[in-house]
Wavefront OBJ file of the C-alpha trace (Angstrom):
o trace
v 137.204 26.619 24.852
v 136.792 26.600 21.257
v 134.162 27.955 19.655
v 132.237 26.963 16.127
v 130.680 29.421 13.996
v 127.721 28.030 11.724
v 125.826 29.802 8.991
v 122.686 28.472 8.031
v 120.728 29.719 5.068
v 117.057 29.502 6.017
v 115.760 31.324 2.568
v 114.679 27.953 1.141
v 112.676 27.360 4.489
v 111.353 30.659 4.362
v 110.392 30.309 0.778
v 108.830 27.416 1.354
v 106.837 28.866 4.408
v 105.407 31.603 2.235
v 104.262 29.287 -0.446
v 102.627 27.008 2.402
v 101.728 30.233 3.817
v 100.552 31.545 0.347
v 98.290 27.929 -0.103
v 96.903 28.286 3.525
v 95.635 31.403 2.076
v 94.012 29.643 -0.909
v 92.574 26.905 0.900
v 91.233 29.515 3.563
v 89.405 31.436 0.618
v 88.398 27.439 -1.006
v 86.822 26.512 2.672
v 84.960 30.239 2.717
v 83.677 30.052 -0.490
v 82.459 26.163 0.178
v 81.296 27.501 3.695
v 79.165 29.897 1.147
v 77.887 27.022 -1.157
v 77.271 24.553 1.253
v 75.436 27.322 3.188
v 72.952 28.052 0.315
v 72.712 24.593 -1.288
v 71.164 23.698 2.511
v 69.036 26.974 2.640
v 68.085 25.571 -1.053
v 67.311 22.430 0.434
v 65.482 23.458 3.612
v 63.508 25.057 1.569
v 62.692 22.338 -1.073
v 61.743 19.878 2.315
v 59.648 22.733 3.309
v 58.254 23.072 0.383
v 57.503 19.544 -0.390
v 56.397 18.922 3.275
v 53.914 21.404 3.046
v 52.370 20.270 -0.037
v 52.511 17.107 0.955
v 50.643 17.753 4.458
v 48.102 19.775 2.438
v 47.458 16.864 0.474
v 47.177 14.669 3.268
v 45.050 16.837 4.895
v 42.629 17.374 1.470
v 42.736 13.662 1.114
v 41.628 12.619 4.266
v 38.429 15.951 4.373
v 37.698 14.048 0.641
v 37.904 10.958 2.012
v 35.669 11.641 5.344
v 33.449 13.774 2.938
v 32.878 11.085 0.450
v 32.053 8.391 3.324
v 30.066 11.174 5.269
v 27.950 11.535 1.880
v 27.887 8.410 1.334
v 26.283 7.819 5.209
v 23.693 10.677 4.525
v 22.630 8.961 1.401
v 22.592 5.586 2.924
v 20.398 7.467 5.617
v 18.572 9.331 3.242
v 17.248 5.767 1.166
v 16.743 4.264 4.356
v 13.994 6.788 5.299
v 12.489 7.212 1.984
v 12.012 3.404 2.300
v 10.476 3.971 5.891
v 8.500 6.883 4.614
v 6.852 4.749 2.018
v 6.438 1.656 4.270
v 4.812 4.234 7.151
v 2.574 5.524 4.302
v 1.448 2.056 3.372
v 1.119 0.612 7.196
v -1.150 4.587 7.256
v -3.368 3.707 4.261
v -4.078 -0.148 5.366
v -4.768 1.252 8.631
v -7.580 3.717 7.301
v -8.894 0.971 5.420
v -9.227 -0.878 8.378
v -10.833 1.279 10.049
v -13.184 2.515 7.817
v -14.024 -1.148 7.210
v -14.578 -1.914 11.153
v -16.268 1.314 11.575
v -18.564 0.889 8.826
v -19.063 -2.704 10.138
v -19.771 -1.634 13.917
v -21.830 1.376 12.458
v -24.495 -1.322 10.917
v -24.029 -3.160 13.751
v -24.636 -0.461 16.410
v -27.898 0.964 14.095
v -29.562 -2.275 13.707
v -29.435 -2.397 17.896
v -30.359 0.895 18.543
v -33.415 -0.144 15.822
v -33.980 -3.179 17.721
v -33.774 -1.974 21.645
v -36.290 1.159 20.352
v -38.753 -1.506 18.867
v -38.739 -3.006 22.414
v -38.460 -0.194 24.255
v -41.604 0.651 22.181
v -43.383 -2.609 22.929
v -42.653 -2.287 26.399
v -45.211 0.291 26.961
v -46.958 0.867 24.162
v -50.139 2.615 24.530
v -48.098 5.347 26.268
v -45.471 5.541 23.188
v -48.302 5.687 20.976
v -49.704 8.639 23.022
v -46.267 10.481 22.870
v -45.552 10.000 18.590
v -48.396 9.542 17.396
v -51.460 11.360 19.277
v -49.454 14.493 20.380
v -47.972 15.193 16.494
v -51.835 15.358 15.721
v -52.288 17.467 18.630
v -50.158 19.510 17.856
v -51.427 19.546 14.622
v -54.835 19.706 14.533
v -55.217 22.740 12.734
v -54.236 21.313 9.878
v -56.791 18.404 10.287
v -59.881 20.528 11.552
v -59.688 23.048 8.873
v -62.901 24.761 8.403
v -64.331 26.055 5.485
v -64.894 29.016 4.434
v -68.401 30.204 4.723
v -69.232 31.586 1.321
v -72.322 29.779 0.699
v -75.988 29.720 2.815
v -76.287 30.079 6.753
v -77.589 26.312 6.106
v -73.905 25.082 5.180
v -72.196 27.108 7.882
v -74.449 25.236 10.155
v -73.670 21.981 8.818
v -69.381 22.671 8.367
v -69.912 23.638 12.076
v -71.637 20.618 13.271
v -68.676 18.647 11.352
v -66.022 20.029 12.815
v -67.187 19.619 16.367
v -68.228 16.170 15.807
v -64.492 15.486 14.133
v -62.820 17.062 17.481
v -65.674 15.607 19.691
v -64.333 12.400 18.069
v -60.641 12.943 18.711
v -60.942 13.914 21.814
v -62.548 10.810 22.743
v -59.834 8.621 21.471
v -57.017 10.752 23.364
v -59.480 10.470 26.823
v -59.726 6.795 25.847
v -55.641 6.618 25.003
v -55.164 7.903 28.392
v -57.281 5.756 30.144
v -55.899 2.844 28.892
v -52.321 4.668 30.051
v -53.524 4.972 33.446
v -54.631 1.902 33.421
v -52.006 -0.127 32.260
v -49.839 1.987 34.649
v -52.069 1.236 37.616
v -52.362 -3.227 36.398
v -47.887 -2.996 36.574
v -48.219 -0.881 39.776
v -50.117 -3.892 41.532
v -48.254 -6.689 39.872
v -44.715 -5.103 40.699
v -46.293 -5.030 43.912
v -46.976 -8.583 44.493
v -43.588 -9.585 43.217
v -41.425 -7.489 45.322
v -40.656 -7.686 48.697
v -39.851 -4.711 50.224
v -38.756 -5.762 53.841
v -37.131 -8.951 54.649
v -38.689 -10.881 57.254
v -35.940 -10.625 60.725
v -35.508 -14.463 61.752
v -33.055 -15.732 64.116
v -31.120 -18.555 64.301
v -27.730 -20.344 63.255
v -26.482 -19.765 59.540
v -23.660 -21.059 57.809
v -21.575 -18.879 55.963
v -18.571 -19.552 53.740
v -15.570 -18.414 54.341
v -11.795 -18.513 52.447
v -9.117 -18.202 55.051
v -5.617 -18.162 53.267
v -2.148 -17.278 53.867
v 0.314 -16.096 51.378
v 3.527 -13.606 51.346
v 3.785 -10.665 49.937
v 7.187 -10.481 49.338
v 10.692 -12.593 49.755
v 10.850 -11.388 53.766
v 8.965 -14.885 54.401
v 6.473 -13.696 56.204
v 2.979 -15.035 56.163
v -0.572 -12.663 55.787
v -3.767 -14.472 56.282
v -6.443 -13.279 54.375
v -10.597 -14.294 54.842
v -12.811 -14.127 52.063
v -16.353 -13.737 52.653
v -19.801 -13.874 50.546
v -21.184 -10.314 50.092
v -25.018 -11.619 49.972
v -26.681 -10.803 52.505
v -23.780 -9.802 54.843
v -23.909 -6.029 55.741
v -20.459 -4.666 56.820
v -21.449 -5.244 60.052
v -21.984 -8.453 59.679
v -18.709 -9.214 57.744
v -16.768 -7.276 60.206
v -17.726 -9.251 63.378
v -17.564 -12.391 61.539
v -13.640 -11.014 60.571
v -12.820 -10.713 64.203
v -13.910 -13.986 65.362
v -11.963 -15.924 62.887
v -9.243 -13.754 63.432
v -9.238 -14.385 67.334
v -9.841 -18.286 66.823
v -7.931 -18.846 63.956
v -4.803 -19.876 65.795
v -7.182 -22.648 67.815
v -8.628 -23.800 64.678
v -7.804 -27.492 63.741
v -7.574 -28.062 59.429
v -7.557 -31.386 57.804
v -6.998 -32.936 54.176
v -10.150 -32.758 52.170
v -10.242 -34.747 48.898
v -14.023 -35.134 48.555
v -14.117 -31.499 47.042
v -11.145 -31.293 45.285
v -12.216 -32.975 42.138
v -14.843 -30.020 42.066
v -12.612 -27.388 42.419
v -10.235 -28.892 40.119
v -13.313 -28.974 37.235
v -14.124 -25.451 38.186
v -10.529 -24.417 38.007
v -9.963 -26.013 34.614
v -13.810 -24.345 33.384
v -12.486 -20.903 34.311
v -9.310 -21.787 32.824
v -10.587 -22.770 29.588
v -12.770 -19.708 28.930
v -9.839 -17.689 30.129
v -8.221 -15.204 27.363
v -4.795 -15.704 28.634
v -1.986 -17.385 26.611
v -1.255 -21.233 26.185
v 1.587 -21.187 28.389
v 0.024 -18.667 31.687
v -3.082 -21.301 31.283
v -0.401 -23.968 31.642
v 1.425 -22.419 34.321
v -1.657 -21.498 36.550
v -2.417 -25.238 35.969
v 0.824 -26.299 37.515
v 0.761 -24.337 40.268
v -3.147 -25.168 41.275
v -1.571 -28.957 41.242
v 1.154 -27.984 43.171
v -1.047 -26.034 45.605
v -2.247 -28.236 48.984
v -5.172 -26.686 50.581
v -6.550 -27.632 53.835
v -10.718 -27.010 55.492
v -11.676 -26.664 58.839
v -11.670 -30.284 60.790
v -15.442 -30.330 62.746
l 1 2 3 4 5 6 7 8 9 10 11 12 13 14 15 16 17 18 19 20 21 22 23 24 25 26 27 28 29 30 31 32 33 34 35 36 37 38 39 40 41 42 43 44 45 46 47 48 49 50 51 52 53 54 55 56 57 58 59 60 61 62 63 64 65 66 67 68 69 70 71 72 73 74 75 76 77 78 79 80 81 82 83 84 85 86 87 88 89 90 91 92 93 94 95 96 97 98 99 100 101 102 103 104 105 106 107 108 109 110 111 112 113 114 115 116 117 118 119 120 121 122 123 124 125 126 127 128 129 130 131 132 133 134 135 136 137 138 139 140 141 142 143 144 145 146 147 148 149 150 151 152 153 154 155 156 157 158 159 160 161 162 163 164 165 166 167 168 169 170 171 172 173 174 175 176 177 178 179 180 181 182 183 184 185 186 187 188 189 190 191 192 193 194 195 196 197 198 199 200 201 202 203 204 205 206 207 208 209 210 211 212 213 214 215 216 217 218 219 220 221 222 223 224 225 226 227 228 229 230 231 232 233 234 235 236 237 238 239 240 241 242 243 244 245 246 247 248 249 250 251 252 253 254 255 256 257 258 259 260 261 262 263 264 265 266 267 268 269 270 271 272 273 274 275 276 277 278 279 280 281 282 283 284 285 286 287 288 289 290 291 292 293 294 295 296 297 298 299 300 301 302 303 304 305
C-alpha cells in the first residue's frame, strides 16, 4: 500500500488565530468597559427619574394641599360672610322684636291700668258705705291724734276748760258719724241679706213625672279596623251622674231595638247653626271649607216614635 506524506504549514492559521485571538481580547476589554459606562450612565439615569419623580410628586402633592387650602379658605370665608350676614339680620329681627314688645306691652299696660281703675271704681260702688268705712274713716282713726290735738294749757283754768269741752265735743262728733257709718253698714248688709234671700232658691222642689231629655247617639271608628263605637251625648243640666248613668244603660240595652228615620224638618236648623259656628270659627279658609263638605256629606238619622 502506498503511502503519501503531506506537510502542511499551519503558521499563517496560527497567526491569524492569535490576531483573532489578540482582537477577542480587545473587544472583551471594549464590552467591559461599555458594561462600565452603560452601568453608570443608567445609575446616572435612575437617579435623574428619581430625582425628577420626587420633585415632581412633591409638587403634586404641594399643589393639590394649595389647592384644597385655597378652596377650604375660600369655604370658611364664604361661611364666615354668610354668618356675619345672619348675625346682622338676627340682630335686626332682635331689635324689631323689642320694639314690638315694648310697644304691645306699653299698649296692654294702659290697657290693663285703665281696667284695674275701672273694676276698683265698681268694686267701690258696689258697697260703698263699707269702702268708705275702710279708706276713709279708719285713716282718720288711725289718725286722730293728729286731728284732736289739744292745746297747750298756758293760759287761765277758764281756757283749759273751754279747749277741753272742744275736744270732746270734736270726738263726741266723730264718733257719731263712725256709729252712724256702721249702722248704715249693718244695715245695708242686713237689706242684701233679705233680698238675696228672696231671689234664691235653695232647695228644688222634688216633682215626679215624665221628662224629656235629649240625647246624641252616634257611631264612628276610631281607626281603619272598621269597627263601629257608639257614643251618647247627654245634657249636663240638671242630670246628676246618677241620673246620666241609668239613662246610659237603657239606651245602651235598647239601642239595638230602636227604629231611626230620615228627618229633614230640622236639618235646615242644624245646617244654620253649623254654618254660625263655622263662621265665627278661627280656623283657616280651607278646614272651614272642608268641615263644610263633610257636614253635607254626613246623613244623620232620629229616633222614629
Amino acid at each position: 500500500m502506498a503511502t503519501f506524506n503531506y506537510r502542511i504549514d499551519t503558521q499563517p492559521l496560527a497567526n491569524e488565530l492569535g490576531n483573532v485571538s489578540n482582537n477577542v481580547s480587545l473587544t472583551t476589554g471594549a464590552m467591559v468597559s461599555m458594561q462600565e459606562a452603560v452601568i453608570a450612565a443608567e445609575e446616572r439615569a435612575s437617579d435623574y427619574v428619581c430625582d425628577n419623580v420626587n420633585t415632581g410628586f412633591y409638587a403634586l402633592i404641594r399643589a393639590q394641599i394649595s389647592q384644597k387650602l385655597a378652596k377650604y379658605k375660600s369655604d370658611v370665608d364664604s361661611q364666615t360672610m354668610l354668618l356675619s350676614q345672619q348675625k346682622r339680620a338676627l340682630q335686626s329681627i332682635k331689635g324689631r322684636m323689642e320694639r314690638d314688645y315694648n310697644m304691645i306691652a306699653r299698649r296692654y299696660t294702659k290697657l290693663f291700668d285703665g281696667l284695674n281703675a275701672n273694676l276698683r271704681t265698681r268694686v267701690f260702688e258696689l258697697d260703698k258705705p263699707s269702702v268708705d268705712f275702710a279708706c276713709k274713716e279708719i285713716g282718720k282713726i288711725s289718725n286722730r291724734t293728729k286731728y284732736l290735738t289739744a292745746t297747750i294749757p298756758v293760759t287761765q283754768l277758764e281756757s283749759i276748760a273751754v279747749s277741753q269741752k272742744i275736744i270732746a265735743s270734736n270726738l263726741k262728733q266723730r264718733g257719731f258719724r263712725v256709729i252712724d257709718s256702721m249702722t248704715n253698714f249693718i244695715r245695708e248688709i242686713n237689706l242684701q241679706k233679705k233680698l238675696t234671700d228672696r231671689i234664691l232658691v235653695e232647695d228644688y222642689p222634688q216633682r215626679q213625672g215624665d221628662a224629656y231629655i235629649p240625647v246624641v247617639v252616634y257611631e264612628f271608628n276610631r281607626d281603619r279596623s272598621g269597627n263601629e263605637n257608639i257614643e251618647i251625648v247627654m245634657t249636663e243640666t240638671e242630670l246628676n251622674e246618677n241620673a246620666k248613668r241609668v239613662i246610659s244603660e237603657g239606651l245602651y240595652l235598647e239601642i239595638a231595638n230602636i227604629e231611626w228615620k230620615n228627618e229633614d224638618q230640622s236639618r235646615k236648623e242644624i245646617y244654620d247653626e253649623f254654618c254660625r259656628l263655622l263662621s265665627e270659627s278661627v280656623k283657616t279658609p280651607r278646614e272651614k271649607e272642608v268641615a263644610l263638605k263633610l257636614f253635607n256629606a254626613n246623613k244623620y238619622l232620629t229616633v222614629k216614635v
